[in-house]
N, C-alpha and C positions, 0 to 999 in steps of 0.2 A: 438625483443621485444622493446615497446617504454617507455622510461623510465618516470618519475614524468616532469612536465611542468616546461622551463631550464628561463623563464619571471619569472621575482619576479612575479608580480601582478599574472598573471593565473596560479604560484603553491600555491600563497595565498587562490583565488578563488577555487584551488582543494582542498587545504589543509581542506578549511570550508566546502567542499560539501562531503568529505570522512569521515569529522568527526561527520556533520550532521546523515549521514547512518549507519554507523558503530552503533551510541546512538541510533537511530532508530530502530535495530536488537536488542541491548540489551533490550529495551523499549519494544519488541515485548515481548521476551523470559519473563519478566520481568511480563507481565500482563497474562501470560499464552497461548497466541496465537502461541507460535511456533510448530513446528509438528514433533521434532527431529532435522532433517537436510532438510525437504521436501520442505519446503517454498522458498519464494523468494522476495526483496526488489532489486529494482534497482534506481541509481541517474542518471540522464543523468550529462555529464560532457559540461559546457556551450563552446559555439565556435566551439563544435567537435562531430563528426556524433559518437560517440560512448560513451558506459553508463558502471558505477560501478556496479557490481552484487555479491553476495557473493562468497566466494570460497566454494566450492561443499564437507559439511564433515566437516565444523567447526561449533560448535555450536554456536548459535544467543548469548549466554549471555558471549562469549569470543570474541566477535567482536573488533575490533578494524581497524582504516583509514587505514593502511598502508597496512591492511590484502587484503582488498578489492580486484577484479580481474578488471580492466578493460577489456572490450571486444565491438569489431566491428557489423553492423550493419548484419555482417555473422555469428556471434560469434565467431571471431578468437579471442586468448588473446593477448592483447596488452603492457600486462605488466605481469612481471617473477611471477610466482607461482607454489607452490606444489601440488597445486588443479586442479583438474578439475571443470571446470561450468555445473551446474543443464540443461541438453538439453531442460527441459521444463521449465525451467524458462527463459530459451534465448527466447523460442517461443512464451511464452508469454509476456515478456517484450517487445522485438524488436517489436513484431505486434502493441505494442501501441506507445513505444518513432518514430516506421518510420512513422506513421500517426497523430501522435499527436504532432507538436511543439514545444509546450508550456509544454508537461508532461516532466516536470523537476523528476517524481519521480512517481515513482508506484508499490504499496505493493498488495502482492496477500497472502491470508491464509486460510487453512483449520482447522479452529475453529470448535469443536464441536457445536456450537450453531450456528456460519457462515452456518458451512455445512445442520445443521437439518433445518435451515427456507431457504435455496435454495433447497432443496428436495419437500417442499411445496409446492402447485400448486397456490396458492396463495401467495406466496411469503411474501415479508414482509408485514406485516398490519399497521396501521397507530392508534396502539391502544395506543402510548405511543408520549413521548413532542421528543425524538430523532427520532424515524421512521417516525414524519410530518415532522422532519425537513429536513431528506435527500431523503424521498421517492420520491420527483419527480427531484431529478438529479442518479434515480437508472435506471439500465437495467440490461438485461439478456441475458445468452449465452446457448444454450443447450451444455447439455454434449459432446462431440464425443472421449471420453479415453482419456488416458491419453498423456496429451499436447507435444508429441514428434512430430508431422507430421507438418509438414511448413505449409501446404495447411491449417491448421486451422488459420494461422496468418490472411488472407483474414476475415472469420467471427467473429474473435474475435472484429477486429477492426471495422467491420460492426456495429455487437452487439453493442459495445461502443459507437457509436459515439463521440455524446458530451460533452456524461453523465461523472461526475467523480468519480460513483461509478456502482459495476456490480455485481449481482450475477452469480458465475457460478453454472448453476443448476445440485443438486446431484455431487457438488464439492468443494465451497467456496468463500470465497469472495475476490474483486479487488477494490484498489482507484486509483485512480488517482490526483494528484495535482502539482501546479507549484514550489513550493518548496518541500522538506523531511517534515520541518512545517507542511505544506497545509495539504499533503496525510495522516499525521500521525493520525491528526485532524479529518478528513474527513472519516479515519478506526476507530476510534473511538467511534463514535459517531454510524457509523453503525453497529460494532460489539458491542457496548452495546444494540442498540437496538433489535438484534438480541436473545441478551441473555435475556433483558427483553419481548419479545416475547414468548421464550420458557417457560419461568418461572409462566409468566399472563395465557397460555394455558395448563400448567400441576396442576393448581388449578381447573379447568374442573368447572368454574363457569362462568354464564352468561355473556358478557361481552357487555362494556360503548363504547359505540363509541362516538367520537366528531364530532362536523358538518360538514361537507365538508369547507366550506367557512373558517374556521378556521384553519384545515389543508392545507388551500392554504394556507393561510395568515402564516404560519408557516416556511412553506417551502420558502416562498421569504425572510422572512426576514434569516430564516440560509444562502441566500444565498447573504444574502448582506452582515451579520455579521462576518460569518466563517471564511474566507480567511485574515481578519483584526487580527482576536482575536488569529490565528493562528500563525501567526508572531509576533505581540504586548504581548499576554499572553501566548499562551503556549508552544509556543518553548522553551522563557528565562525563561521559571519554569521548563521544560524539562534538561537543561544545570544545574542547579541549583540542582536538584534533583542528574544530575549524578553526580556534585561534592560531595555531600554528600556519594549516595552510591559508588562509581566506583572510592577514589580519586586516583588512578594512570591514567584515563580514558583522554588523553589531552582534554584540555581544551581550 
């Protein structure tokens, strides 16, 4: 088993990307998106073919850095724990951090409101100011069970390409981004608009659509905005909030 990184600077570099995730988890549990123990957040760790994932049976809102499981790009663990790793959260994590670079971090959820508008054959609509904002960096995955067979790793990361968010359909939802920040950001914004989707469509009244040209123009600018405001603003209101709520939570 490989222990914590023995360079000052790269157990620095872990120490912030374990604690990024760890707040991230609770942040999940926090806004209602966890699914019990179902779910899955993983960090890639910088320099190294291998990512933080949870341990398998802890709940999201007792997360903590140290808890975290490192594992390989086979899912072997690389570091001591009690737990075992979610198989389907290996398969679907690894399908995106071995094709995707840059995905420093990627949150998958089975939100009740995630799950009902990927059931939709229509998917998200672009009836609200968050579903223009992210609907054109979305895609989609068809279902194929539940994500233990490897052979899905190939379509998952098909599906995804360069998108950094995903529905899986009749399952939930996926981000992707280059920080914990980015992706936290980036599920936010989708699963609110997710929830206000479901909400605008059980009032079972006519509904406003805005002009295409608008919704373009929406969507570029979240996409030049997001990634800024996600590191700038809401991460350090993220850290701030946990001192308040979590103060044993390091800091």
């Amino acid at each position: 088993m490989k222990q914590c990184a023995a360079d000052p600077q790269e157990a620095e570099t872990e120490w912030a990307v374990r604690r990024d995730l760890a707040l991230c988890y609770r942040l999940v549990a926090l806004h209602g998106w966890d699914d019990l123990v179902a779910t899955h957040i993983s960090a890639r760790l910088p320099g190294r073919n291998s990512f933080l994932i949870n341990p398998f049976g802890m709940l999201f809102e007792e997360m903590t850095p140290e808890a975290l499981v490192e594992i390989d790009e086979d899912g072997n663990k690389l570091s001591e724990s009690p737990y075992e790793v979610n198989r389907a959260g290996f398969v679907i994590h690894s399908a995106v951090h071995a094709t995707r670079p840059k995905a420093g971090c990627v949150i998958h959820l089975h939100t009740k409101d995630g799950v009902a508008v990927s059931a939709m054959e229509a998917g998200l609509l672009p009836l609200n100011q968050g579903a223009m904002a992210v609907a054109a960096d979305l895609s989609f995955h068809e279902y194929e069970g539940a994500a233990t067979n490897l052979d899905e790793r190939e379509s998952l990361a098909r599906d995804l390409g360069d998108k950094r968010l995903m529905l899986l359909r009749n399952h939930g939802t996926l981000a992707v981004g280059t920080t914990v920040a980015e992706c936290f950001t980036y599920m936010y914004f989708l699963e609110t608009a997710c929830t206000t989707q479901v909400r605008t469509l059980s009032m079972n009244q006519p509904l406003h659509e805005a002009h295409a040209a608008v919704i373009e123009e929406v969507g570029l600018q979240a996409a030049a905005f997001f990634p800024g405001m996600a590191e700038k603003q809401v991460w350090p209101a993220m850290l701030l909030k946990a001192e308040r709520l979590w103060p044993d939570f390091p800091h």
